[in-house]
Structures are given as structure tokens and as C-alpha cells.
mmJSON file of the N, C-alpha and C atoms, coordinates in Angstrom:
{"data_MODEL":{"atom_site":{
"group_PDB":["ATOM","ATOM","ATOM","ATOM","ATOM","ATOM","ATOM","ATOM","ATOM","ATOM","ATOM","ATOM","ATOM","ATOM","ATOM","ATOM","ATOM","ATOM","ATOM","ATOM","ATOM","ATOM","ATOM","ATOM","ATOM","ATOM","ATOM","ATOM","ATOM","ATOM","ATOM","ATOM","ATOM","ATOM","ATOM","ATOM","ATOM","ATOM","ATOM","ATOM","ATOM","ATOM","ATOM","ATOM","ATOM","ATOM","ATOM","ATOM","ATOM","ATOM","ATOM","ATOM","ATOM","ATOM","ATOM","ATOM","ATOM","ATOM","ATOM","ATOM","ATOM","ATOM","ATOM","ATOM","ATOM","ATOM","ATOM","ATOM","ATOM","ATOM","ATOM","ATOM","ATOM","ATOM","ATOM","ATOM","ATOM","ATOM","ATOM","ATOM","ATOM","ATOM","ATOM","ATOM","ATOM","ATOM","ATOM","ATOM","ATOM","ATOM","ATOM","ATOM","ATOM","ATOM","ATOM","ATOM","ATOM","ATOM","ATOM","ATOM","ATOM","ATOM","ATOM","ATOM","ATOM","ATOM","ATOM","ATOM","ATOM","ATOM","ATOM","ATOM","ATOM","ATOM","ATOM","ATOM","ATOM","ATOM","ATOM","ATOM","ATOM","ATOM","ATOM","ATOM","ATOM","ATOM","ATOM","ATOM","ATOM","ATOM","ATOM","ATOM","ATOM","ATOM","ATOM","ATOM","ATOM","ATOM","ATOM","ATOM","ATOM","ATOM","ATOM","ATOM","ATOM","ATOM","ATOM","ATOM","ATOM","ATOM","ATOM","ATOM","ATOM","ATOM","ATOM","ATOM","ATOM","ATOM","ATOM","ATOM","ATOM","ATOM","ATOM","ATOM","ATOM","ATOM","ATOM","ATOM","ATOM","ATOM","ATOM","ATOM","ATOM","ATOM","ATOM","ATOM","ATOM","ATOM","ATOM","ATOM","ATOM","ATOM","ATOM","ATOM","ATOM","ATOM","ATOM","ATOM","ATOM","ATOM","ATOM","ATOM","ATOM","ATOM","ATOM","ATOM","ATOM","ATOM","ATOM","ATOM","ATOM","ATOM","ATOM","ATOM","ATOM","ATOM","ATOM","ATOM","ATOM","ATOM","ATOM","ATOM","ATOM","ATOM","ATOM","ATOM","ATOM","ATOM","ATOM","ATOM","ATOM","ATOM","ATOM","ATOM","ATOM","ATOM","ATOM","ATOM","ATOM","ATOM","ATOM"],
"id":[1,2,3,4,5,6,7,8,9,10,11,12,13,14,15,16,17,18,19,20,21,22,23,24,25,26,27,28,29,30,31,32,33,34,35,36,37,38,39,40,41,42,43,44,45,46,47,48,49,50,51,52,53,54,55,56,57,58,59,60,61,62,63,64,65,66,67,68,69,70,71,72,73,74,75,76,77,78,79,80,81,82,83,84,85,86,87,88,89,90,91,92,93,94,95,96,97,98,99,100,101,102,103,104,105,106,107,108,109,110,111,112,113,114,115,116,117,118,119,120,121,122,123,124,125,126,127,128,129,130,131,132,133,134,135,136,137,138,139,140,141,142,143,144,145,146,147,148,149,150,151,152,153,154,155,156,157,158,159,160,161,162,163,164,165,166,167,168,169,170,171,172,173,174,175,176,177,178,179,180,181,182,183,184,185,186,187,188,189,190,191,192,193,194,195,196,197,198,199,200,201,202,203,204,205,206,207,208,209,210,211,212,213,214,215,216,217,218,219,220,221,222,223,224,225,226,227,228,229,230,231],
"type_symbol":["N","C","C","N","C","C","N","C","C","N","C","C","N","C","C","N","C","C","N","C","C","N","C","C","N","C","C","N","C","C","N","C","C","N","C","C","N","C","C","N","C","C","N","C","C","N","C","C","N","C","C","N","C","C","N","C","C","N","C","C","N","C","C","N","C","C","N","C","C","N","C","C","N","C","C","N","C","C","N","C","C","N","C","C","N","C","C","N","C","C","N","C","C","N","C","C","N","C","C","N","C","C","N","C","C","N","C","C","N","C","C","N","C","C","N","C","C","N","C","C","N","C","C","N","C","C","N","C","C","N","C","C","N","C","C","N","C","C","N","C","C","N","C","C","N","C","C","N","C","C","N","C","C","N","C","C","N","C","C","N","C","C","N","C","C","N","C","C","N","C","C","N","C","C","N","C","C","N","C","C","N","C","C","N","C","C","N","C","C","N","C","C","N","C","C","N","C","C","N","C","C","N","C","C","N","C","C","N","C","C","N","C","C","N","C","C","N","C","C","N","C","C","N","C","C","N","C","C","N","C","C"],
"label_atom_id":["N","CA","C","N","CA","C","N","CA","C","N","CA","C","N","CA","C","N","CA","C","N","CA","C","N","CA","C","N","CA","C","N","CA","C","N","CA","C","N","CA","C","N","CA","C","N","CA","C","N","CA","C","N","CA","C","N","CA","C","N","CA","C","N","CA","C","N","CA","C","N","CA","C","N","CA","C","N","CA","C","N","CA","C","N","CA","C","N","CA","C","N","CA","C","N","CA","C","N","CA","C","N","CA","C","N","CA","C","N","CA","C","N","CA","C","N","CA","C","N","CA","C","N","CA","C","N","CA","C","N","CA","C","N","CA","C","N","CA","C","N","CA","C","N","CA","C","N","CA","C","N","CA","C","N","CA","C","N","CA","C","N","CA","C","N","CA","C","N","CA","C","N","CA","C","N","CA","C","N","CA","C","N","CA","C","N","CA","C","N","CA","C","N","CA","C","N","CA","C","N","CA","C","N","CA","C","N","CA","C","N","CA","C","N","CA","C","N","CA","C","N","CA","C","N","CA","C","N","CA","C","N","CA","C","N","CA","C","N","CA","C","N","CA","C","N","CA","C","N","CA","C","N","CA","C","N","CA","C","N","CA","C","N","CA","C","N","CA","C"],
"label_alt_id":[null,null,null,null,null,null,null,null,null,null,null,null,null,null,null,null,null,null,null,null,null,null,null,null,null,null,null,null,null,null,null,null,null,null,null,null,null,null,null,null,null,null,null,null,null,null,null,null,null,null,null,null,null,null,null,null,null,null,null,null,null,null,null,null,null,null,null,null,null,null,null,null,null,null,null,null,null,null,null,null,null,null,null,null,null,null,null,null,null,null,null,null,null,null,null,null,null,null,null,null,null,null,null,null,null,null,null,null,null,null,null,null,null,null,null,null,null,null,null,null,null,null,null,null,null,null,null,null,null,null,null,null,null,null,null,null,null,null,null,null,null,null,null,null,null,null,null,null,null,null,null,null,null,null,null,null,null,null,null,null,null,null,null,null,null,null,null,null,null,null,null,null,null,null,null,null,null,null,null,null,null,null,null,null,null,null,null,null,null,null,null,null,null,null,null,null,null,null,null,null,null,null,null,null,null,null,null,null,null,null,null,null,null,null,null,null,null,null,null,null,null,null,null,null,null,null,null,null,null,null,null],
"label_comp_id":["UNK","UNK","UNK","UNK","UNK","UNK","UNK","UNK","UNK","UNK","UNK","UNK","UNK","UNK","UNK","UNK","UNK","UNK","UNK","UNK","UNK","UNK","UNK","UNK","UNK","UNK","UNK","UNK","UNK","UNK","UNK","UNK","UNK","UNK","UNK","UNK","UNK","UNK","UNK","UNK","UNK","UNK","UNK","UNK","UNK","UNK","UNK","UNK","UNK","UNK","UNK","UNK","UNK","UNK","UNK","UNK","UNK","UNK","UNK","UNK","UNK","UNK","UNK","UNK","UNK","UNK","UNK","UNK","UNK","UNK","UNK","UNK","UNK","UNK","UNK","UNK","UNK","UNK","UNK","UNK","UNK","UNK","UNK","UNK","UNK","UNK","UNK","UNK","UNK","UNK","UNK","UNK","UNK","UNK","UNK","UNK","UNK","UNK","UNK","UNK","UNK","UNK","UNK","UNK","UNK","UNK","UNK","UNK","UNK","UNK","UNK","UNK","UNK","UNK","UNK","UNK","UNK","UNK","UNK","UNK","UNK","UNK","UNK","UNK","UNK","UNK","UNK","UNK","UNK","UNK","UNK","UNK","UNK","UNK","UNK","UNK","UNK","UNK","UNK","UNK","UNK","UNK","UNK","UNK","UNK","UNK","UNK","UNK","UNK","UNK","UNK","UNK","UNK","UNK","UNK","UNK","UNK","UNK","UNK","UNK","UNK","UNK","UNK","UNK","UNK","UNK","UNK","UNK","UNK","UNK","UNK","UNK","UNK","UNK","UNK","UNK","UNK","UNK","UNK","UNK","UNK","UNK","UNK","UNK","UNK","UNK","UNK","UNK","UNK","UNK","UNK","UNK","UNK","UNK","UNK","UNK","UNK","UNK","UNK","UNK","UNK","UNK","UNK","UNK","UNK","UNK","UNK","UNK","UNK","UNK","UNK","UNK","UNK","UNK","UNK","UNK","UNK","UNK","UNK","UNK","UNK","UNK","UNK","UNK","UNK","UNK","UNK","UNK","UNK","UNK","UNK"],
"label_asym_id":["A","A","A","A","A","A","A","A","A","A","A","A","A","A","A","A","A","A","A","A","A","A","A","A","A","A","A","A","A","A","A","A","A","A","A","A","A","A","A","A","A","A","A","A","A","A","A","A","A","A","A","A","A","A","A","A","A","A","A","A","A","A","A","A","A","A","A","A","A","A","A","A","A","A","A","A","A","A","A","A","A","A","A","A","A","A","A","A","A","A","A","A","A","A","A","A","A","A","A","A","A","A","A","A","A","A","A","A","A","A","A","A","A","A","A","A","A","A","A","A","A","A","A","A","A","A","A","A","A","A","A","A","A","A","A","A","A","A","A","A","A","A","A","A","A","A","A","A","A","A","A","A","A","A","A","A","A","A","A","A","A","A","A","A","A","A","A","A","A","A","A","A","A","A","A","A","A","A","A","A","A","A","A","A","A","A","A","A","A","A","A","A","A","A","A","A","A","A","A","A","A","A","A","A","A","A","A","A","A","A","A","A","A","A","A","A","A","A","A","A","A","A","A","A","A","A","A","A","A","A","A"],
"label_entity_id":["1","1","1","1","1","1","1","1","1","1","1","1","1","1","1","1","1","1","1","1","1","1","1","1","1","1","1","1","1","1","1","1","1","1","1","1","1","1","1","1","1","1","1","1","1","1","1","1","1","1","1","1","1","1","1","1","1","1","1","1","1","1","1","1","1","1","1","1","1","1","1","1","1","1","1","1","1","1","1","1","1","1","1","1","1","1","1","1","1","1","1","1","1","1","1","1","1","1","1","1","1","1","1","1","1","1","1","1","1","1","1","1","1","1","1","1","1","1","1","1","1","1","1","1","1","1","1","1","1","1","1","1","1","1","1","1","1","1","1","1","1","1","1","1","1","1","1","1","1","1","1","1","1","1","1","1","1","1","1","1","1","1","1","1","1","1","1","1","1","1","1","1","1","1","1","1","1","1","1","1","1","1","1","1","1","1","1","1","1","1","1","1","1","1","1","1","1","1","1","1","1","1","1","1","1","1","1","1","1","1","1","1","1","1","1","1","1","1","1","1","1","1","1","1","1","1","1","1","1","1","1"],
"label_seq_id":[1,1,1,2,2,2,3,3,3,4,4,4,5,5,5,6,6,6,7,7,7,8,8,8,9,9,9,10,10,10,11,11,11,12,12,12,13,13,13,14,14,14,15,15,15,16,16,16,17,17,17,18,18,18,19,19,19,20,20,20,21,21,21,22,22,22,23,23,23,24,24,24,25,25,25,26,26,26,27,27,27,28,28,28,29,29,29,30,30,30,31,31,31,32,32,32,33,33,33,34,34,34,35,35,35,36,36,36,37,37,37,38,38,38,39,39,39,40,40,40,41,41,41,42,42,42,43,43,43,44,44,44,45,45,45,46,46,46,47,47,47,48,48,48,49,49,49,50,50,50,51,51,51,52,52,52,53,53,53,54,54,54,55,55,55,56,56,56,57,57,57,58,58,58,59,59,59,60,60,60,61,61,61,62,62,62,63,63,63,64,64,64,65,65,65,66,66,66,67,67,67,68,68,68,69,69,69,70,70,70,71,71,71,72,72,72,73,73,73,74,74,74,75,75,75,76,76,76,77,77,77],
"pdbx_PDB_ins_code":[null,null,null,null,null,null,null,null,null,null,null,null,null,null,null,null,null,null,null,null,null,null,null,null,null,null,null,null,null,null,null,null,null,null,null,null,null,null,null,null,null,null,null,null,null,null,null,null,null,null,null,null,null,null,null,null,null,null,null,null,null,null,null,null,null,null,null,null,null,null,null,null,null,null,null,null,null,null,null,null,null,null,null,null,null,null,null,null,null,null,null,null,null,null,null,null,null,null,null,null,null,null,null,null,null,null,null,null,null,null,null,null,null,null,null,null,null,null,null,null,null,null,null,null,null,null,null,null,null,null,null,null,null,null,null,null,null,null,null,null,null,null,null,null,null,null,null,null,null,null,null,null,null,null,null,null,null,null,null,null,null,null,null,null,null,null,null,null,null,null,null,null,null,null,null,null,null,null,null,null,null,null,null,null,null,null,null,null,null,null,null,null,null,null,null,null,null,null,null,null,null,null,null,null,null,null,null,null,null,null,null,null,null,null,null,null,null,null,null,null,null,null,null,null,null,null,null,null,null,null,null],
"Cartn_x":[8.74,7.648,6.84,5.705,4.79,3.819,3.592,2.527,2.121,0.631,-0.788,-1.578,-2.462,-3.857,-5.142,-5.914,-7.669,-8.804,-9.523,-11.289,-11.861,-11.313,-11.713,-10.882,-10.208,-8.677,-9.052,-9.833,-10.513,-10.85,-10.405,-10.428,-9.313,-8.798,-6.828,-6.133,-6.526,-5.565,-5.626,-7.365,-7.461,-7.097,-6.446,-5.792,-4.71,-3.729,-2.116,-2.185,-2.603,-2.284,-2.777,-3.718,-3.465,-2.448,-1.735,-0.661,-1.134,-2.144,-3.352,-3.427,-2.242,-2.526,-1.893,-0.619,0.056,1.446,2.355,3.447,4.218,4.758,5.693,5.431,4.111,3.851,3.571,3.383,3.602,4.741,5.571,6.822,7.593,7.642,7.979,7.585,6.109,5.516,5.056,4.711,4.284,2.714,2.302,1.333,0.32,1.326,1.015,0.954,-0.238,-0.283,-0.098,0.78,1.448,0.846,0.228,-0.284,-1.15,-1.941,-2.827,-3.177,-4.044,-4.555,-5.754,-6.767,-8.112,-8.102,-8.824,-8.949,-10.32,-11.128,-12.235,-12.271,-11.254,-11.184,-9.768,-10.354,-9.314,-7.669,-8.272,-7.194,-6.458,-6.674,-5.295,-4.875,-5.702,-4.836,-3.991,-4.026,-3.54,-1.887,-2.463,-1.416,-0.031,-1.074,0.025,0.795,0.25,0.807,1.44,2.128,3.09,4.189,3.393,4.52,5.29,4.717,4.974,6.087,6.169,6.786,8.004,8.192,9.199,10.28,9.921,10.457,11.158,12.245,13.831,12.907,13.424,12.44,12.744,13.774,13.709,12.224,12.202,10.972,9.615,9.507,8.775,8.29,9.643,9.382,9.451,9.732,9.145,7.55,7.095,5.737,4.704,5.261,4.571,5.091,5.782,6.505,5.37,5.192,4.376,2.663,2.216,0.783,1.021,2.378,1.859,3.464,3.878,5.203,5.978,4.726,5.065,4.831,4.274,4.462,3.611,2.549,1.612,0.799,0.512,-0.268,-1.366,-2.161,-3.246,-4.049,-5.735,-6.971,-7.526,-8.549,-9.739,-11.083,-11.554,-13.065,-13.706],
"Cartn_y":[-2.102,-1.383,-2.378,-2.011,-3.225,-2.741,-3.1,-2.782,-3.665,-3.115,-4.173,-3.32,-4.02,-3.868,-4.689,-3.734,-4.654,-3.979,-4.83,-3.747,-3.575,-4.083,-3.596,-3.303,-2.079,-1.771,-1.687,-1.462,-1.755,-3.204,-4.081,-5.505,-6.224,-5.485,-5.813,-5.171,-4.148,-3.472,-4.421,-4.621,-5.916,-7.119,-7.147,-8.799,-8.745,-7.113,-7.091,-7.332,-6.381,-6.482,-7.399,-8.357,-10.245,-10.823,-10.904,-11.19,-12.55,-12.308,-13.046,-12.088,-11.158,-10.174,-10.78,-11.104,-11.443,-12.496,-13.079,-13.515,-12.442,-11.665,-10.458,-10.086,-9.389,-8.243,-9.31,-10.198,-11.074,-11.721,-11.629,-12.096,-10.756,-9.287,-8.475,-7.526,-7.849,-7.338,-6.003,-5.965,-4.962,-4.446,-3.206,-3.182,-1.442,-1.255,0.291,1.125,1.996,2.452,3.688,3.832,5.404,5.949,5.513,6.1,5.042,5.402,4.666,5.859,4.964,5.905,5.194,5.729,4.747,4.804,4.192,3.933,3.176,3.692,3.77,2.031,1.441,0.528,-0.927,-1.76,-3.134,-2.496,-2.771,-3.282,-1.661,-0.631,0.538,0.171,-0.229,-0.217,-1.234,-2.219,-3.348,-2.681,-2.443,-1.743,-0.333,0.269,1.306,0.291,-0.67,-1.408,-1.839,-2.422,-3.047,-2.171,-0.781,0.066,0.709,0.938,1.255,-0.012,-0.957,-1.837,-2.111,-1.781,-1.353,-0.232,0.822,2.148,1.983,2.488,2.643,2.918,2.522,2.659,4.614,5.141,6.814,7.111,6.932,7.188,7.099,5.871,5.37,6.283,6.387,7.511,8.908,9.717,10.611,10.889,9.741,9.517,9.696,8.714,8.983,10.183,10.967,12.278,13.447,13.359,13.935,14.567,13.403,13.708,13.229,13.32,12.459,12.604,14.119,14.431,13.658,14.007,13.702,12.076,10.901,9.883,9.232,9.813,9.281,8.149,7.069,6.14,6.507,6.106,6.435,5.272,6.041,4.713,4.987,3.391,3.453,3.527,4.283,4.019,3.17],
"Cartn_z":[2.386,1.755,0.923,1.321,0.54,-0.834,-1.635,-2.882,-3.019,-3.127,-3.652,-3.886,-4.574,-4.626,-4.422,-3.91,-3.626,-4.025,-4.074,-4.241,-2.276,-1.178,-0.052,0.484,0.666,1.728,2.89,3.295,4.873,5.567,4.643,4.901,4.346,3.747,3.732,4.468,4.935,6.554,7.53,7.661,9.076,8.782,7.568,7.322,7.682,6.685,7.015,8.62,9.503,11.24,11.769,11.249,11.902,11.041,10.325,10.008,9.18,8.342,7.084,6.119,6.053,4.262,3.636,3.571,2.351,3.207,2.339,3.262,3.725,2.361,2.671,4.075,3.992,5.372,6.544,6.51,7.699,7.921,7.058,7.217,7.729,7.083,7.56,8.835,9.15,9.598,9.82,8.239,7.729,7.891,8.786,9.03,8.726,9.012,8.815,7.365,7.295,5.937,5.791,4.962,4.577,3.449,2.496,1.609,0.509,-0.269,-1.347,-2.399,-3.514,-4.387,-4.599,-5.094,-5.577,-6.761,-7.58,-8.753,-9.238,-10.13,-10.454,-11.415,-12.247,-12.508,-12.212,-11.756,-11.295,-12.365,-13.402,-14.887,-14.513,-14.329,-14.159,-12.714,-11.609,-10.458,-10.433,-11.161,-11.459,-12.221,-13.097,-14.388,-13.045,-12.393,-11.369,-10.388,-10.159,-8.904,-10.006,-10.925,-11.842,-11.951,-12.233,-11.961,-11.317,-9.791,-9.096,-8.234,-8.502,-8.087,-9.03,-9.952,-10.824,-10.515,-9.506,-9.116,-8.507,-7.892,-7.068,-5.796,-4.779,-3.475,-3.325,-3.847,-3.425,-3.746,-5.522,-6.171,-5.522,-4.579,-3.823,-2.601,-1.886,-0.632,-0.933,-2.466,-2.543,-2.916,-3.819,-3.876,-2.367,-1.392,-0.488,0.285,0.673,0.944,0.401,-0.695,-1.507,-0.891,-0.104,0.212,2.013,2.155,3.849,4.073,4.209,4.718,6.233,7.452,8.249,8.522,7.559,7.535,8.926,8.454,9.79,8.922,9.89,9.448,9.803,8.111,7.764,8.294,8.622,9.244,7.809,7.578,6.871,7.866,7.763,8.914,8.084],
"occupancy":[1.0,1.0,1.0,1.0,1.0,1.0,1.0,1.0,1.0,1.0,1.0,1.0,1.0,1.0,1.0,1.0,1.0,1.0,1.0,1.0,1.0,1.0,1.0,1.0,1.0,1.0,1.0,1.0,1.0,1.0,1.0,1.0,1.0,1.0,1.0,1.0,1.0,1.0,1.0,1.0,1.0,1.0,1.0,1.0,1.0,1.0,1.0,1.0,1.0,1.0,1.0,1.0,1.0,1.0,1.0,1.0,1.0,1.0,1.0,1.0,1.0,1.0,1.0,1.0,1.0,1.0,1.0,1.0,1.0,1.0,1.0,1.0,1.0,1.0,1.0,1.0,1.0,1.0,1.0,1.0,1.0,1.0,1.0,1.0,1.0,1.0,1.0,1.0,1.0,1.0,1.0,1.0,1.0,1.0,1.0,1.0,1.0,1.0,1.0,1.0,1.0,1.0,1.0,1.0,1.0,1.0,1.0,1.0,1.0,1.0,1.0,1.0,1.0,1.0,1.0,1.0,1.0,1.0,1.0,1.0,1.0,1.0,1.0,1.0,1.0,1.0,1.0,1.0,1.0,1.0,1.0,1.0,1.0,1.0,1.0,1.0,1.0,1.0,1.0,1.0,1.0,1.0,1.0,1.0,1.0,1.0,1.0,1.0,1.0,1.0,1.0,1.0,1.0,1.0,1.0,1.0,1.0,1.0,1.0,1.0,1.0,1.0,1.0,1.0,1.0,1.0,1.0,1.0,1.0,1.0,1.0,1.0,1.0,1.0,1.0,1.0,1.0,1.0,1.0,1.0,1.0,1.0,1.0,1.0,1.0,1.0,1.0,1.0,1.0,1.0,1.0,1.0,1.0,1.0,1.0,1.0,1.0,1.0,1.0,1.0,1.0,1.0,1.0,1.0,1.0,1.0,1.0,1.0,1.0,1.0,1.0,1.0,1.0,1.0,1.0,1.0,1.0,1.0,1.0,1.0,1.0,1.0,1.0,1.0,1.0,1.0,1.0,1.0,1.0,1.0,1.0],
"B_iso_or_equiv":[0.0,0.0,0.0,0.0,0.0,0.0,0.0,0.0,0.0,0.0,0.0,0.0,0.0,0.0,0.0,0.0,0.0,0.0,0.0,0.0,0.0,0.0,0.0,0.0,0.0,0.0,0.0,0.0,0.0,0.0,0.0,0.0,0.0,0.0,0.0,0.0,0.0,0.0,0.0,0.0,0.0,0.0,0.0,0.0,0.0,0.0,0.0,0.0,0.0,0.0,0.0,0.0,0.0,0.0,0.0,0.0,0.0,0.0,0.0,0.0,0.0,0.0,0.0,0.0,0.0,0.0,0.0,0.0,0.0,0.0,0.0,0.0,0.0,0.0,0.0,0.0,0.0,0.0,0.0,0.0,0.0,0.0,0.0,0.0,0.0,0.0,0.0,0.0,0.0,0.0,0.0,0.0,0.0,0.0,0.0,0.0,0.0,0.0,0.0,0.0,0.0,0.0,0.0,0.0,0.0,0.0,0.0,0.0,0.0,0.0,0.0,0.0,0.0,0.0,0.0,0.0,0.0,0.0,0.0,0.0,0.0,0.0,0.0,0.0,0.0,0.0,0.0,0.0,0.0,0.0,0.0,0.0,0.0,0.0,0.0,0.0,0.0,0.0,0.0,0.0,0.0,0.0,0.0,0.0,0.0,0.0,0.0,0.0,0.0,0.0,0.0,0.0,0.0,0.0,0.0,0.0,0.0,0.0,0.0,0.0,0.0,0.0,0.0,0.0,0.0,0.0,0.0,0.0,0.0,0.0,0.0,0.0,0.0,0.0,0.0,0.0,0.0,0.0,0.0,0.0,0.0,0.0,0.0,0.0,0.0,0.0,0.0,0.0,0.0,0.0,0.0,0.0,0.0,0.0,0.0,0.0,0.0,0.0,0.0,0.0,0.0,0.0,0.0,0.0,0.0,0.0,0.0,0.0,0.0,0.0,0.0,0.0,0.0,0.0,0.0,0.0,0.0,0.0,0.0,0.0,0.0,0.0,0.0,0.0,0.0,0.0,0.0,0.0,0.0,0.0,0.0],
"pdbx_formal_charge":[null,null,null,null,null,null,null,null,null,null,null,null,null,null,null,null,null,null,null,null,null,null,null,null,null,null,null,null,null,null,null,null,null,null,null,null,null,null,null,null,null,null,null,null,null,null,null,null,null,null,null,null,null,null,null,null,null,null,null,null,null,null,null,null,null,null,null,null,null,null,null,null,null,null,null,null,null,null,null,null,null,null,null,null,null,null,null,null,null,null,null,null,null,null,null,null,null,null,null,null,null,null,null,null,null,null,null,null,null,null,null,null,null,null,null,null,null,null,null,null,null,null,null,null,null,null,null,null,null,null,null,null,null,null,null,null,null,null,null,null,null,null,null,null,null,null,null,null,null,null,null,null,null,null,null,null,null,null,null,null,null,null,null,null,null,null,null,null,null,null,null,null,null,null,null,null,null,null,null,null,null,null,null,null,null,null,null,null,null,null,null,null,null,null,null,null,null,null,null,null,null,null,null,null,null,null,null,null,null,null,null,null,null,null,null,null,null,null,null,null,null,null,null,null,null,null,null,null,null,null,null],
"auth_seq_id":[1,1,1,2,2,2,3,3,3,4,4,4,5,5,5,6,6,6,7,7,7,8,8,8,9,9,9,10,10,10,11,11,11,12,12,12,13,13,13,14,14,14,15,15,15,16,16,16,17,17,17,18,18,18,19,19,19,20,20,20,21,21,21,22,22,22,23,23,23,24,24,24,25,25,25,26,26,26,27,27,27,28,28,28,29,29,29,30,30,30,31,31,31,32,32,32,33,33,33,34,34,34,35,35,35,36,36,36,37,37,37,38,38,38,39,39,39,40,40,40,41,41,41,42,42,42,43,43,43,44,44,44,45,45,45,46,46,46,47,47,47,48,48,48,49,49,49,50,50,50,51,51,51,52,52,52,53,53,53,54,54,54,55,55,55,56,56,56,57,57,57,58,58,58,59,59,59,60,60,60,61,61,61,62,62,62,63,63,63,64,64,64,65,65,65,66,66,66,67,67,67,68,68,68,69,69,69,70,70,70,71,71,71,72,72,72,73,73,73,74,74,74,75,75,75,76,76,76,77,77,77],
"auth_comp_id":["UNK","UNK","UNK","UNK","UNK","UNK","UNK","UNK","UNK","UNK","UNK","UNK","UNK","UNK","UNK","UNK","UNK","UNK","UNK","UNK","UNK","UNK","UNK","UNK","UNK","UNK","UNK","UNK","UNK","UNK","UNK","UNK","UNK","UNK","UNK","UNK","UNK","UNK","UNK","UNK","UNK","UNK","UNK","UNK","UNK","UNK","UNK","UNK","UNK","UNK","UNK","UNK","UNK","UNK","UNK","UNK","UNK","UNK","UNK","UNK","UNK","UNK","UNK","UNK","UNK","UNK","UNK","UNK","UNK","UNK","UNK","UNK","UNK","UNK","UNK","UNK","UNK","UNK","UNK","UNK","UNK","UNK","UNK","UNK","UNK","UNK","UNK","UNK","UNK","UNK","UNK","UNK","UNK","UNK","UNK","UNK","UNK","UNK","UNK","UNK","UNK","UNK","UNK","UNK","UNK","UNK","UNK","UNK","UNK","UNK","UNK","UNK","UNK","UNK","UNK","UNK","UNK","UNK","UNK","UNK","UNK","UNK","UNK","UNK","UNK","UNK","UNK","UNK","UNK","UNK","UNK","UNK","UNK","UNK","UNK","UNK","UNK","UNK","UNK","UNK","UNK","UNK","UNK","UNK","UNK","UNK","UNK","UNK","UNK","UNK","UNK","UNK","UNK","UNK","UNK","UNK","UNK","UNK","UNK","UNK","UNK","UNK","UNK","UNK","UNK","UNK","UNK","UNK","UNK","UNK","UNK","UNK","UNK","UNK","UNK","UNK","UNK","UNK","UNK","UNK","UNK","UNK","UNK","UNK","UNK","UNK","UNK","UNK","UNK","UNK","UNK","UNK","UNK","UNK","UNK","UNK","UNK","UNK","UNK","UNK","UNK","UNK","UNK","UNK","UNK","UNK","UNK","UNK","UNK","UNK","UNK","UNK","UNK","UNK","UNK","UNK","UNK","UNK","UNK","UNK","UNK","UNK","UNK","UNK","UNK","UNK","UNK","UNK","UNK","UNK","UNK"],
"auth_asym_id":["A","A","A","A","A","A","A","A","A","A","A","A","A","A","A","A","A","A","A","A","A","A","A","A","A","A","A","A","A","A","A","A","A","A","A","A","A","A","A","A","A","A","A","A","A","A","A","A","A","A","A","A","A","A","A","A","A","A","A","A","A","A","A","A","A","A","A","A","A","A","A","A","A","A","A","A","A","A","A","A","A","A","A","A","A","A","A","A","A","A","A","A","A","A","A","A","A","A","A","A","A","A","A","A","A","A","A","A","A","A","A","A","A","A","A","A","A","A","A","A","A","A","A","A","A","A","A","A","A","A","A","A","A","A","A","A","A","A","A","A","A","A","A","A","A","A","A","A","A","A","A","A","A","A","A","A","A","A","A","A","A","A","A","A","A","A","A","A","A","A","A","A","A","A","A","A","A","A","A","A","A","A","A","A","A","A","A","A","A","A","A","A","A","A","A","A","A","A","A","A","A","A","A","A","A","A","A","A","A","A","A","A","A","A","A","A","A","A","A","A","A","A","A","A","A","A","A","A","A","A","A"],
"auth_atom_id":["N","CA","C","N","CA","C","N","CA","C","N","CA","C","N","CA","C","N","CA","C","N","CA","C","N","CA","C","N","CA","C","N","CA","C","N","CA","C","N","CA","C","N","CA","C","N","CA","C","N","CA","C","N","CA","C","N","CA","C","N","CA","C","N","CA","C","N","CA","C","N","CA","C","N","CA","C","N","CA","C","N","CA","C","N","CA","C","N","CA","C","N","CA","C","N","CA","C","N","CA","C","N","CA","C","N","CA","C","N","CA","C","N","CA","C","N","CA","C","N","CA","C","N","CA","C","N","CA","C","N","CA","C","N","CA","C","N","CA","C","N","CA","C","N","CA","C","N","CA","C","N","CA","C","N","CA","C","N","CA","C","N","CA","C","N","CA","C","N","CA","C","N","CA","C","N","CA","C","N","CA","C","N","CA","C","N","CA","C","N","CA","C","N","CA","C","N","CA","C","N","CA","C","N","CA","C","N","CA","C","N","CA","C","N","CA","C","N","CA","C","N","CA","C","N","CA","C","N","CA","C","N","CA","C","N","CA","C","N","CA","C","N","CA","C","N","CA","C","N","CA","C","N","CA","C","N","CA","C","N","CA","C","N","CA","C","N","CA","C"],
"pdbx_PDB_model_num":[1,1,1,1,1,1,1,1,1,1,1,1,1,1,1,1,1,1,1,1,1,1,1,1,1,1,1,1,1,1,1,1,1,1,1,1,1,1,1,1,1,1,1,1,1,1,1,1,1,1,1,1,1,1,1,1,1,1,1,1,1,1,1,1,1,1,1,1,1,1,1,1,1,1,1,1,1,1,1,1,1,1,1,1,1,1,1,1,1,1,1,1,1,1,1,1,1,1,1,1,1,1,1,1,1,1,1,1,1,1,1,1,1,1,1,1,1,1,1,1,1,1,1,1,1,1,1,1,1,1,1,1,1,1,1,1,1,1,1,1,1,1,1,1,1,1,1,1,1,1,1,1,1,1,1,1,1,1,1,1,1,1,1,1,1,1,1,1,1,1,1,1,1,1,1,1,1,1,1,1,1,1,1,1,1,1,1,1,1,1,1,1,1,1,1,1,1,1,1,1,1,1,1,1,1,1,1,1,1,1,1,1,1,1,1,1,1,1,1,1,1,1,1,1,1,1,1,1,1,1,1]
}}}
């Protein structure tokens, strides 16, 4: 399971699946997106991704459980 953040997620999806997002997800080959949140300023999405990376991975997959039961990967158009 991967956490980040960006100001273009539609140009960090097409990075994770050439395997040019990050090492993790190219090392894991991590490509597919199960869930996000937006955020109106850098400094809180910054501040949730700190925290959210702090969480027990359950915490994690009930978060995404939450808005995307059946765990379909999500597109950005």
C-alpha cells in the first residue's frame, strides 16, 4: 500500500504505471488506485499523508473500505 501526495494525480498515476512514480511502487509495482482525498491546501495534505502513514494497515483498509467497498480501481480523466 502506497501513500503520497501531489498537486497533479493525473500525472502521478501515469508515472506510478511507467514505473517513474516513486521507488516503492516501482519496486512493488504498485499501480492501481483505490482511493484519495483532495485537499484545498499542500501543508494539510502534507500533514494527512504523515498521518495516515502512521496508521496500522487495518486502519488503512477500513479507510478505503469506507468509500470503495468493492475495491475497484479508480481512473482520473
Amino acid at each position: 500500500m502506497y501513500i503520497g501526495y501531489t498537486d497533479n494525480l493525473s500525472k502521478r498515476l501515469k508515472q506510478h504505471k511507467s514505473g517513474t512514480g516513486s521507488v516503492f511502487t516501482k519496486r512493488y509495482n504498485v499501480s492501481e488506485m483505490l482511493f484519495f482525498e483532495s485537499f484545498d491546501e499542500m501543508k494539510i495534505a502534507k500533514d494527512r499523508e504523515k498521518k495516515l502513514k502512521n496508521w496500522h494497515s487495518v486502519w488503512k483498509w477500513d479507510l478505503i473500505n469506507e468509500s470503495n467497498p468493492d475495491l475497484k480501481t479508480l481512473e482520473i480523466i
